[in-house]
N, C-alpha and C positions, 0 to 999 in steps of 0.2 A: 511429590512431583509425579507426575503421567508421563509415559513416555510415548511420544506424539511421531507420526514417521515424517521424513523429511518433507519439505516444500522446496518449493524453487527457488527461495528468498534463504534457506536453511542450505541450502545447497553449493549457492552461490555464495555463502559466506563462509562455510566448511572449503570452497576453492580458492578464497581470496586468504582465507589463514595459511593453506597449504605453500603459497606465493610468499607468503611475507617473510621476512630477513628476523625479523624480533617478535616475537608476542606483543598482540594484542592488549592492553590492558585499560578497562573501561572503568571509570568512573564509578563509587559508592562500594566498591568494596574490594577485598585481596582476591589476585586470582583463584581461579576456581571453586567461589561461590553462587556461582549465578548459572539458572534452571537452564540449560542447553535445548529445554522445549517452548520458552517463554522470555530465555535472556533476563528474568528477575529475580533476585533471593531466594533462596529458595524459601522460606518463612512467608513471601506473597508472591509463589508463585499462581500464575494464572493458567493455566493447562487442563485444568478442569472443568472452566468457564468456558472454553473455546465454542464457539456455533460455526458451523459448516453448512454454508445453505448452497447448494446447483444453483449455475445461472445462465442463462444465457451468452449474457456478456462476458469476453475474458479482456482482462487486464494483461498490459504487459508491463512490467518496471524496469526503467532504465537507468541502472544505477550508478550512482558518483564512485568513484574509487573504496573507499571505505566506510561507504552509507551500508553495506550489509552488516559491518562490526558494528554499529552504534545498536548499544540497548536502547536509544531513543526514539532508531528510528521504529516509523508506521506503515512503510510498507512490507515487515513481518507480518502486519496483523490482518492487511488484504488479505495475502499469501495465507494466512489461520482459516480465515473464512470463506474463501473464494477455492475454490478447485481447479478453474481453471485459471489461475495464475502463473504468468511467467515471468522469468528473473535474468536480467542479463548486464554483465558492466559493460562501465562506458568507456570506450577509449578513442582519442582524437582521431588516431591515423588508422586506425582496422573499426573491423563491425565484427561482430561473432558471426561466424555463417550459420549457427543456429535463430539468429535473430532473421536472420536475411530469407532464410526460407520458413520463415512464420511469418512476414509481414508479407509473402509472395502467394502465402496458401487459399487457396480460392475462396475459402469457407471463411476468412473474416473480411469485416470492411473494417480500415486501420484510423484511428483517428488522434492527432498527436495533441493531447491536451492541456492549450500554452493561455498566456492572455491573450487577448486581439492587436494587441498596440503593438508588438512584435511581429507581428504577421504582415503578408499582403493581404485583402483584403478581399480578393477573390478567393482563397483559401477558407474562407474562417466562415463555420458553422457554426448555432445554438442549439443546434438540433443532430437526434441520431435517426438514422432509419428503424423504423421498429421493424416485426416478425411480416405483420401482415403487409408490408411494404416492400421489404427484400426479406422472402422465405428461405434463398437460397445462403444471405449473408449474414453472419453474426458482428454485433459490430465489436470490437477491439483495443480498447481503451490505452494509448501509449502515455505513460506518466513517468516524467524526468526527474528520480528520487536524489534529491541531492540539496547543498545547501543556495537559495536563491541564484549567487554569483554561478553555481555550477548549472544548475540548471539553462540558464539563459543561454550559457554556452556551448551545453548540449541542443538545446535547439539551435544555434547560428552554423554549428559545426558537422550534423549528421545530414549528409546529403541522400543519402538514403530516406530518412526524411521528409522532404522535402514538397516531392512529388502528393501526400496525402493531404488533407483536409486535417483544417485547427479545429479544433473544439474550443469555443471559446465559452467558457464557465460564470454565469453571474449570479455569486454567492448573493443570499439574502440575509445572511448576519456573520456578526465575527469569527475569527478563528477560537477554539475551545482550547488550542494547544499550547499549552507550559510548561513540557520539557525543555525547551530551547527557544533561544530569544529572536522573532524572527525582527526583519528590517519594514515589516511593516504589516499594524495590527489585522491589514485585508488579506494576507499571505495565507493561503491555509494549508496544514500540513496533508503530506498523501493519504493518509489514510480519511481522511475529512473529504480530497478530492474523489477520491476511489467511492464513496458512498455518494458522493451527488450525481457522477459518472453513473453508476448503476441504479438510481432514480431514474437519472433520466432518458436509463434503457427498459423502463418498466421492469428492473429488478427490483419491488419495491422490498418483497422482506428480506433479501441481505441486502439492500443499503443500509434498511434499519439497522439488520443484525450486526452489521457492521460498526456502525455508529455508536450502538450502545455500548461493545466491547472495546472499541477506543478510549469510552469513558471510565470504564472500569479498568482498559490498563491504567491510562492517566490516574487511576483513583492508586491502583498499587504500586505504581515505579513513586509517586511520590511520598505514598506512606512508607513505604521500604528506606526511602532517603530520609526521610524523619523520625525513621525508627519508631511507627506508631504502626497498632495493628489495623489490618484493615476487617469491614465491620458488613458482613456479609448479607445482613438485613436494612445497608439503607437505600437508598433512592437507586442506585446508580446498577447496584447490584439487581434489585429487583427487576430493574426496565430489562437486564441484560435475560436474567431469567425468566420473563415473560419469550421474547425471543427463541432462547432455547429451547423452550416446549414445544413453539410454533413448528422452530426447524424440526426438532422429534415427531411430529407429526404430519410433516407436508411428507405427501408420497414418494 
């Protein structure tokens, strides 16, 4: 295991165990087996693989109650690859005032990224502003990490909110993701969203880098759970290591 310094996703799950009444305990094995820089086996963990690319774009994550404990979730692995990532939970009746004054900070344009059928329709954008468009604005990516039913109801419920522009997303193939069973095959998970999101801010090598590290977690939480090893010369792993050259190299 590598020891990786916190993120905003690590952070906010290091303050949501501090809150809690009982430990935590996740799925596939006894406590305190699992990498504290990757949340995997240690046997596959992934911490060494990580790519870190600069972007223009920052994500924000808005998170369900106990979406920063799941080893499943993929908005850690934004949070791995994005630097400018931020992490905040969600709660009905308050907003974090750290949230309140980063969606107010002049330097992003906020865009809260839902389906269209939810929206008004005045609202809802397929498009971001690029650099050479708004020089002065980064755009800001809000994505509701949580499970479907919660999500929906972070967007009906944050009035803060409200006031921005939807991003509305249209995927061109399936979801890739098989940790968890969603309620329908077009659902994609965050980390799936968070890389279409930075395509389509002309991030194009961490959407990649992104993407491919998604594959390669999906490759090791599930061999970890099948207790098979994972096999660092195939497809999945390569693509990922093509990437982290790229990022070792971009200035």
């Amino acid at each position: 295991m590598t020891a990786l310094p916190p993120h905003a996703v690590s952070r906010l799950r290091a303050s949501r165990l501090a809150r809690s009444v009982k430990p935590f305990l996740a799925r596939g094995g006894p406590k305190g087996e699992r990498c504290a820089g990757c949340r995997l086996l240690p046997s596959h963990c992934l911490c060494a693989l990580r790519p870190v690319v600069p972007t223009r774009a920052g994500l924000c994550l808005l998170m369900a109650d106990i979406e920063p404990l799941k080893p499943s979730n993929t908005g850690w692995l934004i949070a791995d690859v994005v630097p400018d990532t931020l992490a905040f939970g969600w709660a009905r009746t308050e907003a974090d005032p750290a949230l309140i004054t980063l969606l107010n900070d002049p330097q992003w344009q906020p865009y809260v990224v839902f389906p269209q059928v939810f929206a008004d329709d005045a609202r809802v954008v397929h498009d971001v502003a690029h650099e050479y468009e708004t020089p002065t604005k980064r755009p800001l990516f809000i994505l509701l990490d949580g499970t479907w039913d919660e999500a929906r109801k972070m967007f009906r419920k944050s009035p803060y909110l409200q006031h921005f522009p939807v991003l509305s997303l249209q995927p061109e193939q399936l979801s890739r993701y098989t940790l968890r069973r969603a309620q329908h095959e077009s659902h994609l998970c965050t980390a799936e969203v968070g890389a279409m999101c930075l395509d389509l801010a002309q991030d194009t090598q961490a959407a990649h880098a992104l993407s491919a590290y998604f594959d390669v977690f999906t490759d090791h939480y599930l061999k970890a759970k099948q207790q098979l090893p994972v096999d660092l010369t195939d497809d999945v792993h390569l693509h990922l290591n093509l990437h982290l050259q790229a990022a070792t190299r971009a200035p």
